[in-house]
N, C-alpha and C positions, 0 to 999 in steps of 0.2 A: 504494500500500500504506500499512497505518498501522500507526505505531513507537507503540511504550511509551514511549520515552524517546530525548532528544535531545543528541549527545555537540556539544558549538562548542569551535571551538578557532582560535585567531586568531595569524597569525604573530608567530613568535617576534624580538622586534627583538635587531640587532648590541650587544652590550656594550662596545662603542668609543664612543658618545655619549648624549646624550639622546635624548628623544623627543622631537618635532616635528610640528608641526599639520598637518602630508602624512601620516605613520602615522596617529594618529588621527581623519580625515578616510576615509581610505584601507581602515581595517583596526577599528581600536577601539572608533571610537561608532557604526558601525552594528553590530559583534557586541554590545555592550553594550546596546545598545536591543532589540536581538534574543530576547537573554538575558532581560534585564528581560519582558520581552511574555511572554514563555514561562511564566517565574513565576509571572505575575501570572494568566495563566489557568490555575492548578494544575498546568503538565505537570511530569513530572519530565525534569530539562534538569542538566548538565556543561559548567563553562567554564573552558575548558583553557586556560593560557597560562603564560610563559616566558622565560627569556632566551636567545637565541642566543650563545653566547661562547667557541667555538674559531673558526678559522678565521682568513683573511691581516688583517680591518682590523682587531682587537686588536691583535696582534702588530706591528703600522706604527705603533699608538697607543701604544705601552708603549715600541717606537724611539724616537720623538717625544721623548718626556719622560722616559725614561732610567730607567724602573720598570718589573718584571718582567710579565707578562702578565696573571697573575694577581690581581698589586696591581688592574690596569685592569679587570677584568670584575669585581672586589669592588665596586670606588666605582662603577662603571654602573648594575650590578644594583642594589646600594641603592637608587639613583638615580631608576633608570625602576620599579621597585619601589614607592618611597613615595609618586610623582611618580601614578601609577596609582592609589593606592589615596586619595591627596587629591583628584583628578579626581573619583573613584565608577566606576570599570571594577571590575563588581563577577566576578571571577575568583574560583570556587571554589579552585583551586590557581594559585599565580606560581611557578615552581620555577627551576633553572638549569641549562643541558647539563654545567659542567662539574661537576657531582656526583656521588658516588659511585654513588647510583643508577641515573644516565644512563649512565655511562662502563661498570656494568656489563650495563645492560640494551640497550643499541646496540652493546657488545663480542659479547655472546650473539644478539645477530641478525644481525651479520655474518658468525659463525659458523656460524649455520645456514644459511644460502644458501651458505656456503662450502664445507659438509659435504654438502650435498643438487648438489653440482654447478651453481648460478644462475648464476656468476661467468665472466670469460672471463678471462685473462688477455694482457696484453700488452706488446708493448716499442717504447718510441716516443722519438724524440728529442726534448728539452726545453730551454728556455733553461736555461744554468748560471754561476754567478758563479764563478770559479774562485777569485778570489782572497777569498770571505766561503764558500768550498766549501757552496752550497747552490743549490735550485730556484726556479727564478723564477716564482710565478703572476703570471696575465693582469697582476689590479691594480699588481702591481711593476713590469711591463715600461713602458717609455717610449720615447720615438724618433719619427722623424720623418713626420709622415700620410703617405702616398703618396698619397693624393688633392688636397691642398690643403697639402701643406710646409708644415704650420704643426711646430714644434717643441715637443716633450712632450705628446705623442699617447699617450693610452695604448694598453695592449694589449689592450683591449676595444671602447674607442671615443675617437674626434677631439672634444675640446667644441667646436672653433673651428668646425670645416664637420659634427659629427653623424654621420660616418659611423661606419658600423661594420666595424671591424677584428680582426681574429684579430693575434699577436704576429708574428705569420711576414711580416705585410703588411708591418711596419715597418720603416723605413730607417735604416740604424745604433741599432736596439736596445739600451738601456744599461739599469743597474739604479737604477730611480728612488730608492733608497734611499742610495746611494751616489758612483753617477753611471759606478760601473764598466760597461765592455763586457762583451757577453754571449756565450756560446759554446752550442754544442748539443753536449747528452750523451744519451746512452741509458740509458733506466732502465724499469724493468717495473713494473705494477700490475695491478690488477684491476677490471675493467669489467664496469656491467651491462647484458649488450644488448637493450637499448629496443629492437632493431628485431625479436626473438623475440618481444614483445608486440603490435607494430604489428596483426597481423589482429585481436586480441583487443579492443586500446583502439580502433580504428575502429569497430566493431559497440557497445562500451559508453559511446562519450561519441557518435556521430555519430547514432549509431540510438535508443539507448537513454537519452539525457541532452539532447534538442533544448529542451527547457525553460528550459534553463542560461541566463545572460545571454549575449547576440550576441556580445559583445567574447572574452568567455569562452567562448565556442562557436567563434569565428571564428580565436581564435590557436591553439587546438588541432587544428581542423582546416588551419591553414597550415602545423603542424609534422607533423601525419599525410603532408598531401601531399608536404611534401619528403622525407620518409622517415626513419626513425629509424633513429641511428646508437648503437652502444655507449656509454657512458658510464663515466669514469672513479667509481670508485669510494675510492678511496685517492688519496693524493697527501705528498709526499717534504716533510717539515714536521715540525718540533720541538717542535710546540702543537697536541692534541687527543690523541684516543682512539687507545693503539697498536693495530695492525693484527694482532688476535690470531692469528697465523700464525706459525712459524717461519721463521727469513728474512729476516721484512720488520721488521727494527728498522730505525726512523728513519723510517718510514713510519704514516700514521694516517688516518683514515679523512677521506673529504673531506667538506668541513662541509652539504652541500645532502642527503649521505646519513645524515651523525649527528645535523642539527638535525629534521626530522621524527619521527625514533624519540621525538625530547623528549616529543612530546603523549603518547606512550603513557606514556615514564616516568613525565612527572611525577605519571599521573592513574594508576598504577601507589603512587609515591609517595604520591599522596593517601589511596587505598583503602587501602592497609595501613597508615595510622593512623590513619584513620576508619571501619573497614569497619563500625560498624555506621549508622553516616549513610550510606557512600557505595556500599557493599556490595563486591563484588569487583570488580576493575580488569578483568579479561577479558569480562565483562557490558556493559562498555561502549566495549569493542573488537572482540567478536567474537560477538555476539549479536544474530544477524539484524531482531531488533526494533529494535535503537536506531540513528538517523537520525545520520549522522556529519555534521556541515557545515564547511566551511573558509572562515574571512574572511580574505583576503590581498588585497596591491596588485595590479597588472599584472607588475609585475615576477616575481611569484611565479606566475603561471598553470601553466607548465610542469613544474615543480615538485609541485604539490598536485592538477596534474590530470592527467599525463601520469608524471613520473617516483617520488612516491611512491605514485601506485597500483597501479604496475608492482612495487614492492617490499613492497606486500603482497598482490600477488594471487601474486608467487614465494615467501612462505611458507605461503601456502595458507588459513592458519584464520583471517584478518582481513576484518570487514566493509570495504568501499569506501567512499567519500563519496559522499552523495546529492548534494551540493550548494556549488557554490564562488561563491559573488558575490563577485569580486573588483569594486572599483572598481578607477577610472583615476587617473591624479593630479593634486594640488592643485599649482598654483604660488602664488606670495606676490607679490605686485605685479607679477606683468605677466613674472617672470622663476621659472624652473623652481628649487624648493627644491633648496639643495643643503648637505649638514654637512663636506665640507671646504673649501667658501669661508664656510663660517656663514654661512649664505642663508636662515634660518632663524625660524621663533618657536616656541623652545624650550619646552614645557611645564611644566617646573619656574618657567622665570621668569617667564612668563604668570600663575601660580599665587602668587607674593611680588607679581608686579605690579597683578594684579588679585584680589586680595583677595576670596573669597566670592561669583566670579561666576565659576564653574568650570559652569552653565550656559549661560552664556550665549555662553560657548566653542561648547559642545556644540552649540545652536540655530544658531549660525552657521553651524557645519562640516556640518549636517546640511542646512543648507537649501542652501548651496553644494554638496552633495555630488556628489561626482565620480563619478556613476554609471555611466553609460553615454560619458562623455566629460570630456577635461582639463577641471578647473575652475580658477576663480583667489578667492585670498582678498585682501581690500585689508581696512587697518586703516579706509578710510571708510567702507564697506561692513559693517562690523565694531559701527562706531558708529550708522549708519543703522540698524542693525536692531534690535541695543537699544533706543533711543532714539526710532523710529518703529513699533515693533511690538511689543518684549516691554514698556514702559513704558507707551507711549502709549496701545495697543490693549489687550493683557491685563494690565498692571499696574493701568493707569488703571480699566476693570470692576471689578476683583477689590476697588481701593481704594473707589471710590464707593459699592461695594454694601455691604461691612463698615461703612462709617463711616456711609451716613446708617441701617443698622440698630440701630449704636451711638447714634446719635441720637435715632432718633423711636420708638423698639423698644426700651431700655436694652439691647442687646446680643445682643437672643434674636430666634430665626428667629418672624416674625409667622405668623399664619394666614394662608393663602388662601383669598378669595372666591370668585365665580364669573369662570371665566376669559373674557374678550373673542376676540374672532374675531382680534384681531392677536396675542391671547398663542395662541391657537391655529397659527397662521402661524408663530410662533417657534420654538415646540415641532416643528411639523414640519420646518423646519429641520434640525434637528439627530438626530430619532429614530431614523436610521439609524446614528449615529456611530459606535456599537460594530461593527456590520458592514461599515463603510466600511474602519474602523480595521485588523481583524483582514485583509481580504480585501488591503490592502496591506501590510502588515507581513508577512503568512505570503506575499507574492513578495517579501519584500527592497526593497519600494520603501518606504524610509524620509524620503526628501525629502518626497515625495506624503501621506505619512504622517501626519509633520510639521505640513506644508499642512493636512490633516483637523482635525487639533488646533486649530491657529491659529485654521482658520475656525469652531469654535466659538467663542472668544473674542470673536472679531468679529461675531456675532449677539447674543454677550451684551451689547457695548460699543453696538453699535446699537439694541439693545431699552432699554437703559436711557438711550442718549441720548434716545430717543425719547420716553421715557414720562416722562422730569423727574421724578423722585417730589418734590424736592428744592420742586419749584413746586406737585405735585399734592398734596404732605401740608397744604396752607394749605385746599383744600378738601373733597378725598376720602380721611381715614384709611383707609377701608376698600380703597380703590382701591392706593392707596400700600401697603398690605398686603402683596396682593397681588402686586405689582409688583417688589418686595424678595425675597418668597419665591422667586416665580421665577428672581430674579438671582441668589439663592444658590446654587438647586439647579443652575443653572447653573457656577456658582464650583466647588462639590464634585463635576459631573461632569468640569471641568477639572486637578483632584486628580487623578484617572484618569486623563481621553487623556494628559495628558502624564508621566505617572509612567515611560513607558520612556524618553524625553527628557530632560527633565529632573528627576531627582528631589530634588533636595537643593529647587527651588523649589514640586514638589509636598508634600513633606513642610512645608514651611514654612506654603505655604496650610493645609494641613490640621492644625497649627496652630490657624493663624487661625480656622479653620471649626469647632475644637473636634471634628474627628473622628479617630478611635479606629484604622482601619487604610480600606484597598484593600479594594475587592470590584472585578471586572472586568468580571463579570459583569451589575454594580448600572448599570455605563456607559450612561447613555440614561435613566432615571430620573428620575421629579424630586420622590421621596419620599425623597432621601438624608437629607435634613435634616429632622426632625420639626420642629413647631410648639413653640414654647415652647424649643428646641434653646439653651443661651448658647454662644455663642462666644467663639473663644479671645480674646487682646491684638492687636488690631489695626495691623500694620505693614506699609512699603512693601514689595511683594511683589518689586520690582525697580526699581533706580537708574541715572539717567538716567550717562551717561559723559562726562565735559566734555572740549573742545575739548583743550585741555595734557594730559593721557594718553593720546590718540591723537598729538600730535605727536612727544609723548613717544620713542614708538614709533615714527617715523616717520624721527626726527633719530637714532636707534638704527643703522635699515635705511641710511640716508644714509650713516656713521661708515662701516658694514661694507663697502658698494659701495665707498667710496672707496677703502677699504685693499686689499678685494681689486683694484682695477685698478692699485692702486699694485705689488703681490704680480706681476700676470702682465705688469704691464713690467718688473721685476726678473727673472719667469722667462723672459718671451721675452731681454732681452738676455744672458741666461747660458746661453741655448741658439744664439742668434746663430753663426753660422757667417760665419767674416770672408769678404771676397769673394775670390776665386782670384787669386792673384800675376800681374800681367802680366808681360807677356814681359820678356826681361831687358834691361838699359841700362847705361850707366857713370856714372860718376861725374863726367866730362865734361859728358853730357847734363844731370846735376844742378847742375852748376854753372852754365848757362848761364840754369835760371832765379833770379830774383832777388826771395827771399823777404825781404821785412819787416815788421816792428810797427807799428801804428798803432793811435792810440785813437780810440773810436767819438764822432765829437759829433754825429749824428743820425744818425736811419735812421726812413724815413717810406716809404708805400706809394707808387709811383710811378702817377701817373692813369690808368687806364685799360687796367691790365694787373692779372690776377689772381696772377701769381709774381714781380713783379719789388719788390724793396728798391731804395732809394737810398742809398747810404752817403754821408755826409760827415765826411773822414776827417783828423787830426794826423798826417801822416806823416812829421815832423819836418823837413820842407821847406815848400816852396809850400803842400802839402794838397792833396788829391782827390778826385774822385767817384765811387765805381765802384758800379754797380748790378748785385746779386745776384739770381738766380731761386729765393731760400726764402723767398718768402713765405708759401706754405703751412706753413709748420713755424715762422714766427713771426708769428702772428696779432696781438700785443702788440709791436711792431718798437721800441716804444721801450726796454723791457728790455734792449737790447744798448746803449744810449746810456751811456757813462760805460769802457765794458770795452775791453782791448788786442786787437784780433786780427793774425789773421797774413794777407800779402796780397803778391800776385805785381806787381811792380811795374813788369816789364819788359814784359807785354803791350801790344801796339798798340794804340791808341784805336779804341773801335766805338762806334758811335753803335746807340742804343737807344731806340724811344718818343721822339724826339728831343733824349734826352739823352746827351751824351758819357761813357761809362766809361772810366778808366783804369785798368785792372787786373783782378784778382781776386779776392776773396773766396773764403778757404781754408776748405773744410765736413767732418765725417764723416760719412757713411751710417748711420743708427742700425737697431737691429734692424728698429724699424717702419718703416721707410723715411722716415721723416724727419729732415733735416738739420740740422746739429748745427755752428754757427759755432766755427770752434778758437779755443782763448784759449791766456794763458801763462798761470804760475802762480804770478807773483811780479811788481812792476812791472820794466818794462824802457822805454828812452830809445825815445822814437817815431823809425822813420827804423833802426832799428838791426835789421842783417841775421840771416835764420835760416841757419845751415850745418852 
């Protein structure tokens, strides 16, 4: 079918951090290029977007740092607000959930399912902190994996072993917040049951939406198959929209059902103060012409295709989405992004960092793009591409052509002659590009896109390598004429392909080219530029990136690994559970061993054993030699040379590797299983007993 008009709307991110080059890889620069394309061939098109800011990781973030909730979703929104709009994510409205508009128009729609009967109600046991008297979501709960005992497992998933957990699977449950035990209470909400849809959404995404991306086809029908269960719709929390009900104070509506209502709001909010730009807000929600589409990550599939279209097909009057390309996601060097180990390349500091190359962001994340599978970003990769393609290949063209037109041309597009069989060859090249263009962009494949674009550039950079004007102006001005012209019209049709890409560098070219706006139409052309045309002031259309700002960047990512691993052996030994008390003994038995001080004056790896240490030891007599099996837990054995330790002195001689130990070497078991030589804490006389 064909729409008038086309509503995008692209997930709303958390108001607890920045944005990071996984959302806009994921979510951003392909609706932005999507957007863009759309304009540019005259449709009329809506780009809806947002800030998400009720819900648990605010309020974790405002604990943190000891300011109210609120204060946190002001300085975010700003944040990923201005961070956006320096990018070019050109968003007709950025609005906020927690505004008055939203709170009363997601108030009024939970009302109306409520009033019409859609809702179930239920009562279920739930974690509770007794002593902070409140509900515990997934993200607060912590405790021990039951698959892999690793300690501060959350209540959704294991990072150490990746499994996935429900809160119930966990082994002593505590409140990550606090570090209090947890209890189960019962408490009632209301649920919407997804599985009353289930014959509905089988027939409308299996039957009827097979076009979808696989990934995107493939997690909805794995959540069809295992069956739809109810879903909570409220949830027991002190931050978000109350649950306009009597009853239910201290209850509000849970954030996966109040943050989609947003796209209506905000473009609700748009339309009533622009209605004569934007017209009415219900036009473009409930008006079977216009094509709704949703860019979101993976993580949101369920969500944008499964559970909020179940809550507008139970209020009855809202169009569906045609279309959800979700990507997959980016990781950053080889390790999964993450914002609370700041795993991250933040895009506000990308944007102070890199100064004026808020493209070349864009071209990277788009030719990485995590389509159909995880992708990885590396800062070398990052440089290569600048530096090998947007410089090399279409910088380097775009430069050659303007400057020897400046040259041998005072500045103006020469005439062309009659064209040669290679400038023919060239031309066919490319004369399909507007059709190439449109045919992958109207599926969502924007890498392939991309790739269209580029390889114009690369016919240009090859035609003029080829042709030398630079050598053939000595003997053929009229040849060289020609030569020039065609590189131009070339230059001004890359104005074009790449305007949903990158604009801020199309805009610049065109510029340079002295041209006036976009036609999209004009793409494939090669009368953009008349004869006699001046062009504009001629500059690098883009800068090479040198070695020290990617290190930069690099020694950054280094700082952050180190502190996070320095962070999760502080969390593992504070989760450390001591070993069980062995059976009991007396004081008798204590006595009978014979604990003393000794200082270390060597310790070397013993030949030919992978755990064994040699100690050579002060033990304020003769001295001795006992050999320990930590070596694995001190790969630097000289470290210990100069320190007091403590050591059993009465043990019988055994001969080891054929050397005689006498004694023992006193260790602790650390969280990670590595041994830990006891020292004292003050000097003490070598030879001098522990009791």
């Amino acid at each position: 079918m064909s729409f008038k008009r086309t509503l995008v709307t692209s997930a709303l991110p958390y108001a607890n951090g920045p944005v990071h080059i996984g959302h806009l890889a994921g979510v951003y620069v392909p609706a932005d290029i999507y957007v863009r394309y759309l304009r540019l061939r005259g449709q009329e098109v809506l780009f809806v977007g947002g800030s998400d800011e009720h819900g648990v990781p605010v309020t974790i973030r405002a604990r943190k740092e000891g300011i109210t909730t609120q204060q946190v979703v002001d300085r975010y929104h700003t944040l990923i607000k201005d961070s956006f709009e320096r990018f070019g994510i050109s968003f007709d409205v950025y609005s906020r959930t927690s505004g008055a508009i939203h709170h009363q128009f997601a108030s009024d729609y939970f009302r109306k399912l409520y009033d019409t009967g859609k809702f179930v109600e239920q009562t279920t046991e739930q974690f509770f902190d007794p002593e902070t008297n409140e509900f515990l979501t997934d993200r607060n709960i912590r405790g021990e994996c039951p698959r892999c005992h690793a300690q501060g497992a959350y209540g959704g998933q294991c990072e150490k072993c990746g499994a996935t957990l429900s809160p119930d699977e966990l082994i002593n449950p505590y409140n990550a917040i606090n570090g209090n035990p947890l209890q189960k209470k019962a408490t009632s909400h209301w649920y919407l049951p997804l599985d009353q849809y289930q014959s509905w959404l089988e027939n409308w995404i299996l039957e009827n939406h097979k076009e979808w991306r696989s990934n995107v086809y493939g997690q909805c029908k794995s959540w069809l198959d295992s069956g739809l269960k109810p879903r909570a719709v409220t949830r027991d929390l002190n931050w978000g929209i109350p649950v306009p009900v009597e009853g239910a104070e201290g209850k509000v509506l849970y954030v996966w059902f109040d943050a989609p209502i947003g796209y209506i709001s905000n473009t609700k909010e748009l339309c009533d103060a622009q209605p004569d730009k934007y017209g009415q807000w219900e036009t473009w929600w409930k008006d079977p012409e216009t094509r709704l589409i949703h860019f979101i990550g993976k993580d949101n599939i369920v969500f944008h295709c499964i559970v909020f279209p179940s809550m507008l097909k139970a209020e009855g009057s809202y169009i569906l989405p045609d279309n959800v390309p979700s990507n997959e996601f980016l990781n950053l060097e080889g390790d999964k992004i993450s914002t609370s180990r700041n795993w991250a390349v933040w895009l506000n500091e990308y944007l102070d960092d890199f100064p004026g190359k808020q493209d070349v962001l864009r071209y990277v994340l788009t030719a990485n793009a995590p389509e159909t599978k995880d992708n990885d970003f590396t800062w070398a990769d990052f440089q290569a591409r600048n530096n090998n393609e947007l410089v090399a290949i279409y910088g380097n063209f775009v430069n050659r052509a303007l400057v020897l037109t400046q040259k041998y041309f005072e500045g103006k597009v020469p005439q062309a002659g009659e064209l040669t069989d290679y400038d023919r060859e060239t031309i066919a090249e490319f004369r399909n590009v507007k059709e190439e263009l449109e045919k992958l962009l109207d599926n969502f494949r924007f890498r392939d896109a991309q790739k269209e674009a580029m390889n114009l550039a690369r016919i240009g950079n090859k035609y003029l390598a080829d042709m030398e004007p630079w050598k053939l102006i000595k003997t053929d001005a009229a040849r060289t004429a020609t030569v020039l012209n065609l590189s131009l019209q070339i230059a001004a049709n890359l104005s074009i392909a790449f305007e949903p890409f990158l604009p801020f560098s199309s805009a610049k070219l065109r510029d340079m080219l002295g041209m006036k706006q976009v036609d999209w139409n004009r793409l494939g052309h090669l009368d953009l530029l008349p004869a006699e045309h001046t062009l504009g002031q001629v500059g690098l259309l883009f800068e090479k990136i040198e070695d020290a700002a990617i290190q930069g960047q690099l020694d950054r990512l280094a700082r952050i690994k180190a502190e996070n691993e320095a962070k999760a052996k502080e969390e593992e030994l504070r989760n450390c559970k001591p070993a069980e008390i062995k059976a009991s003994t007396s004081i008798e038995e204590f006595d009978k061993m014979d604990i003393r001080v000794a200082t270390v004056l060597n310790c070397q790896p013993v030949k030919k054993s992978e755990r064994l240490l040699q100690f050579t030891l002060d033990d304020g007599m003769s001295g001795r030699t006992i050999l320990s099996g930590i070596a694995q837990s001190y790969p630097d054995p000289s470290v210990l040379i100069g320190k007091q330790v403590l050591f059993i002195a009465n043990f019988p001689p055994r001969k080891m590797m054929g050397i005689e130990s006498q004694g023992m070497i006193l260790s602790a078991v650390n969280a990670d299983g590595k041994l830990v030589v006891t020292t004292v804490s003050a000097p003490v006389k070598n030879g001098c007993q522990v009791g």
